[in-house]
C-alpha positions, 0 to 999 in steps of 0.5 A, spaced: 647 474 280 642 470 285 637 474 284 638 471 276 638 463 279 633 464 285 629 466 278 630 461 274 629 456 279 622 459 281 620 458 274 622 451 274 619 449 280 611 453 278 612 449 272 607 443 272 610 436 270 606 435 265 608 440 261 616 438 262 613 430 259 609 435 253 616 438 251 620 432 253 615 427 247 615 433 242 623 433 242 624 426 241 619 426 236 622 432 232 629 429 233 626 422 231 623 426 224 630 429 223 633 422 224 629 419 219 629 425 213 636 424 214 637 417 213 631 418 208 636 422 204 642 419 203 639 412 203 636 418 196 642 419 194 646 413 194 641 409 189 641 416 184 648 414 185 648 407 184 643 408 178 647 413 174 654 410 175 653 402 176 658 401 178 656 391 177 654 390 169 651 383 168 650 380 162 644 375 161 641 375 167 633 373 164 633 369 158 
């Protein structure tokens, strides 16, 4: 087993630290992308709800 860590931690060291900033943006940027499909998708489906049941009617709004 020391081996195995004394490995990983050999690997982690040789990496240089730009490429730990590189990888750090891109999954921020890919969570960010989620975050707003997500949000992009229920907002979605809550207004083809709210079109096809309304639930407010109003008579004579513009005359």
């Amino acid at each position: 087993m020391v081996g195995a860590s004394s490995s990983w931690s050999r690997a982690l060291v040789q990496i240089s630290p730009s490429t730990f900033s590189v990888i750090g943006i891109a999954i921020g940027i890919g969570v960010s992308v989620l975050g707003a499909a997500w949000g992009i998708y229920i907002t979605g489906s809550i207004l083809i709800g709210a079109i096809k049941a309304p639930q407010i009617t109003s008579k004579n709004l513009i005359r």
